[in-house]
Each structure stands twice: as structure tokens, then as C-alpha cells.
C-alpha positions in Angstrom: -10.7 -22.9 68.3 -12.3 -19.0 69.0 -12.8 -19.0 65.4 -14.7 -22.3 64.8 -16.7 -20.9 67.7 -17.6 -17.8 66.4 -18.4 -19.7 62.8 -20.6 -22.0 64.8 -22.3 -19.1 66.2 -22.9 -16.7 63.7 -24.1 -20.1 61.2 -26.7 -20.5 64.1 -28.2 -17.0 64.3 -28.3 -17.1 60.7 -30.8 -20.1 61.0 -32.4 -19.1 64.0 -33.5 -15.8 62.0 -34.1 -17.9 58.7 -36.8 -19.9 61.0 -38.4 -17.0 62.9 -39.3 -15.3 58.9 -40.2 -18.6 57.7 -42.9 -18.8 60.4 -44.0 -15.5 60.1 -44.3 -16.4 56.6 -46.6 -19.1 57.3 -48.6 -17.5 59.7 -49.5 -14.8 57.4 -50.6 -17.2 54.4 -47.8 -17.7 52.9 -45.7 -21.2 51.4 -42.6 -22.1 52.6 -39.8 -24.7 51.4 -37.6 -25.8 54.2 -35.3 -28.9 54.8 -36.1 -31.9 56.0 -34.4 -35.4 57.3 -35.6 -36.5 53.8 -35.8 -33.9 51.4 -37.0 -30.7 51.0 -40.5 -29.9 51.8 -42.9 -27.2 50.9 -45.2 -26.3 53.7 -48.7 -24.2 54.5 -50.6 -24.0 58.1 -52.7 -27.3 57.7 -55.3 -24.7 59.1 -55.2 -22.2 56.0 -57.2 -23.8 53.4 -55.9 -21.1 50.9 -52.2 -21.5 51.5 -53.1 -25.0 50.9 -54.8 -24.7 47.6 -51.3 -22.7 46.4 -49.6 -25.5 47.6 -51.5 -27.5 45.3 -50.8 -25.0 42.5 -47.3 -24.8 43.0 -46.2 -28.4 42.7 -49.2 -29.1 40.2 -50.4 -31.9 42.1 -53.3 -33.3 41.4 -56.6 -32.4 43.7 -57.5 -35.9 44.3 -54.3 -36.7 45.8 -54.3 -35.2 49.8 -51.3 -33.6 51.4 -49.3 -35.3 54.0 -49.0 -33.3 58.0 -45.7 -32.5 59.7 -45.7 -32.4 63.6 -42.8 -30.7 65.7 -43.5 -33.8 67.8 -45.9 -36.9 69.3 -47.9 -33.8 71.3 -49.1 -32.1 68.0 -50.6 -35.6 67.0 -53.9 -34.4 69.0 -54.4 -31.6 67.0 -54.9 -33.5 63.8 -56.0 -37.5 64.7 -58.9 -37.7 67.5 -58.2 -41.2 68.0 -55.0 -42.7 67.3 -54.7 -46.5 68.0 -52.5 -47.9 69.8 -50.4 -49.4 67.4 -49.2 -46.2 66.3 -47.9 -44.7 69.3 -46.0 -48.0 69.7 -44.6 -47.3 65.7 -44.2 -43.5 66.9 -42.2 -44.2 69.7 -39.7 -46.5 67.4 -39.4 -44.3 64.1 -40.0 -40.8 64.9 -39.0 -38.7 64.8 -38.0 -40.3 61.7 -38.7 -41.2 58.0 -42.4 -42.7 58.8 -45.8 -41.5 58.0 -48.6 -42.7 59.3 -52.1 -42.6 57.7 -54.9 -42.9 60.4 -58.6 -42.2 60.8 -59.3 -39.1 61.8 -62.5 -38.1 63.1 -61.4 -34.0 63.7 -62.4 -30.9 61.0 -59.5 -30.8 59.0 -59.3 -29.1 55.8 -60.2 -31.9 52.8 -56.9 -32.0 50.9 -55.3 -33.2 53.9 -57.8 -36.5 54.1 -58.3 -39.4 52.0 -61.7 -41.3 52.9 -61.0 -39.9 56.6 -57.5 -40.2 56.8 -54.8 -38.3 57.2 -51.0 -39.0 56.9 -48.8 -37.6 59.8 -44.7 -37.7 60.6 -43.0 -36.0 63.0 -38.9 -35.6 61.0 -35.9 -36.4 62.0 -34.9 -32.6 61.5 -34.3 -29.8 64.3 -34.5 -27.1 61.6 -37.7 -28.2 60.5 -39.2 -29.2 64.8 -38.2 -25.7 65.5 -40.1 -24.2 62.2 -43.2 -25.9 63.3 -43.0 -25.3 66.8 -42.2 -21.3 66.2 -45.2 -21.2 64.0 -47.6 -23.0 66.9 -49.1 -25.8 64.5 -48.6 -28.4 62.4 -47.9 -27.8 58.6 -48.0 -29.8 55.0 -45.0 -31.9 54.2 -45.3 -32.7 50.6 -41.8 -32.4 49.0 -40.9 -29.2 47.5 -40.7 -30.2 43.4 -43.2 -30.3 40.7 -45.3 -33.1 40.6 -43.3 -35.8 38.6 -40.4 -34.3 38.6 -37.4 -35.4 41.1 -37.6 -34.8 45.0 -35.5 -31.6 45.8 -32.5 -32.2 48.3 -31.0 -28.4 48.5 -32.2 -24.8 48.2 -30.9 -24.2 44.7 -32.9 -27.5 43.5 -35.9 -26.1 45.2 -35.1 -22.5 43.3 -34.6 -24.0 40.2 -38.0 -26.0 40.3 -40.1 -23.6 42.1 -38.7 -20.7 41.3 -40.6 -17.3 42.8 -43.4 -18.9 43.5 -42.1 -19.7 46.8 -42.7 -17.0 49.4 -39.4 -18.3 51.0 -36.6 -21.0 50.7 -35.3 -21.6 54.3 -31.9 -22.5 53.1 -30.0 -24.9 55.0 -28.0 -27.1 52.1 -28.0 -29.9 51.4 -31.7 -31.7 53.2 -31.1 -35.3 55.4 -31.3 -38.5 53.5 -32.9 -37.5 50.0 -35.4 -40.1 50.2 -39.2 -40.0 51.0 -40.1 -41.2 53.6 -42.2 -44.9 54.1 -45.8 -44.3 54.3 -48.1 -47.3 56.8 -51.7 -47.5 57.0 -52.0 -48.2 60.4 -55.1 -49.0 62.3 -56.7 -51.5 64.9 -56.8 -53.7 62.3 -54.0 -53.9 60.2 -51.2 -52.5 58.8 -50.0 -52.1 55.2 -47.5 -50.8 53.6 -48.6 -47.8 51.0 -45.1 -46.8 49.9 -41.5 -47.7 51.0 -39.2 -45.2 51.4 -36.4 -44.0 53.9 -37.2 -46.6 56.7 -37.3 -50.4 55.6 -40.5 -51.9 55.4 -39.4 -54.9 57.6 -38.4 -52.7 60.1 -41.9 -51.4 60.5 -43.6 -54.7 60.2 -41.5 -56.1 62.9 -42.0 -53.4 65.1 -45.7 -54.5 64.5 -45.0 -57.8 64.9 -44.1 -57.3 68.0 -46.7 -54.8 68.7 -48.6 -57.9 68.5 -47.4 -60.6 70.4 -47.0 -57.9 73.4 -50.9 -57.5 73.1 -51.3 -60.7 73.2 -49.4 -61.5 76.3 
């Protein structure tokens, strides 16, 4: 029993100190890939356009094609979408954290690969490595997935090392990442909702959910 306790501990200072240099890492420019509820993701400060752009290089993704935000939770939402509507707090209070991105209209300076005709795509995961990552570093952070563009999503460290290789400024390593899925994008707005990509939660899950979002308005 004393030695599962001490394993326990000594795994948990091992990530505690993995986190604290993966945010100093990001603070000071740098890229980071670090598990996530889905798979693994390769992050930059949404507010450093050039740890962005070496995002971009990294994966060689396309420029056209925006990156998607991370939040440690619902209060980081502010910092990226002026406006939300209230359909999406009712979907955020359901799936997240959870395997759910939202794309809303945002009306707030944010960096241009992170928009698409003035929207960005958020999701707060269903990770605690990742939350405490993003809240050590004090701001949200990209969440693409942490492969080349095209080829498969990476689900461990040594899948991320063998894509990526050194052109990560650090792995944080924590095995094997949640469900190895993506997660379900929406476009969600006052007017609508649609369905851009399914993915870790079902699609009729979500438009339920927003079903019922509905008839509760109209009550």
C-alpha cells in the first residue's frame, strides 16, 4: 500500500514539473505537444502570432485553414468570443469539458489564423493535464492535433516523436492521450446550428441538446 503511494506520488511530481516547463515553454514562444481527452495536441499562446505561424510550419497545414482555441475552462471563453450566444453556454454546460468545439462569431482582435470569416473554434477538454497546462501558462492556447497534416492523429508521445520529430520545443509526455478521436466541431449561433465535423461526441447528442435548447426558449 506505502509503495503504490509513493508510485502515485512521485508519477505526480513528475507531471506537475513536465506542466510547469511546458508553460514556460509557451510563454517564451515556443510549441508544445501535450495530451489531450482526444489525442494529442500541439499548442502556441493564441496571443503569439509567431509561435503560431511555426505551428503552421510544423504540421504543414495549409494557411487558409484557421487553428482551433483550447480553454482551461467556461471563464477563458471571454478572452476569445465577445459575444457568445446563448445556445452555446447551454451546449457548454452539457459537453465540456468534453470532445466539442464550438465555432462562434467573434468580434475580439485575435490573431487571423485563428478566425474563419469571424469565427473562431473553442473547446475546453476533458483532460486535467492539459486544464492545468493552460491555466499555468494564464491563457488560452491552439489545439490542433499534434501530426502532419494528412497524416494520422497522434495518441502517445512516441507517435508525436516520430511525426514531429525535433521540431517540437517539448513533448509533455503523459502516454497514451484520452479517446483518440477528434473531437465534433458545431457552428453554433442565434440562428442555427450545423454540424461541421463529427467526431468524439455524437452528433445527435448535440442536436438534442439543441433541441431542447429550443423548446426551453420557447416556453
Amino acid at each position: 500500500m506505502l509503495c503504490c503511494l509513493w508510485i502515485r506520488m512521485l508519477a505526480a511530481n513528475s507531471y506537475d514539473r513536465q506542466i510547469g516547463e511546458a508553460a514556460r515553454v509557451l510563454a517564451d514562444g515556443g510549441v508544445v505537444a501535450y495530451p489531450t481527452d482526444t489525442v494529442y495536441g500541439l499548442g502556441a499562446d493564441i496571443f503569439n502570432p509567431e509561435a503560431i505561424d511555426r505551428v503552421f510550419e510544423i504540421k504543414g497545414r495549409p494557411a487558409d485553414t484557421p487553428l482551433p482555441v483550447l480553454l482551461s475552462g467556461v471563464e477563458q471563453l471571454a478572452a476569445v468570443v465577445d459575444s457568445p450566444p446563448n445556445a452555446a453556454h447551454e451546449l457548454a454546460s452539457r459537453f465540456w469539458p468534453g470532445g466539442l468545439t464550438l465555432v462562434m462569431r467573434t468580434s475580439l482582435s485575435l490573431p487571423a489564423a485563428l478566425l474563419r470569416e469571424g469565427r473562431v473554434a473553442v473547446r475546453v477538454p476533458d483532460d486535467p493535464m492539459c486544464r492545468r497546462l493552460i491555466e499555468r501558462l494564464g491563457r488560452p492556447i491552439t489545439g490542433t492535433s499534434a501530426n502532419k497534416t494528412g497524416r494520422p492523429a497522434a495518441t502517445t508521445a512516441d507517435e508525436v516523436r516520430a511525426q514531429l520529430g525535433d521540431t517540437v520545443d517539448y513533448i509533455l509526455d503523459a502516454g497514451h492521450s484520452g479517446g483518440g478521436h477528434p473531437s465534433t466541431v458545431v457552428e453554433v449561433d442565434e440562428a442555427g446550428l450545423k454540424v461541421l465535423r463529427e467526431g468524439a461526441v455524437p452528433s445527435e447528442d448535440v442536436l438534442a441538446a439543441w433541441s431542447e435548447f429550443l423548446t426551453h426558449r420557447g416556453d
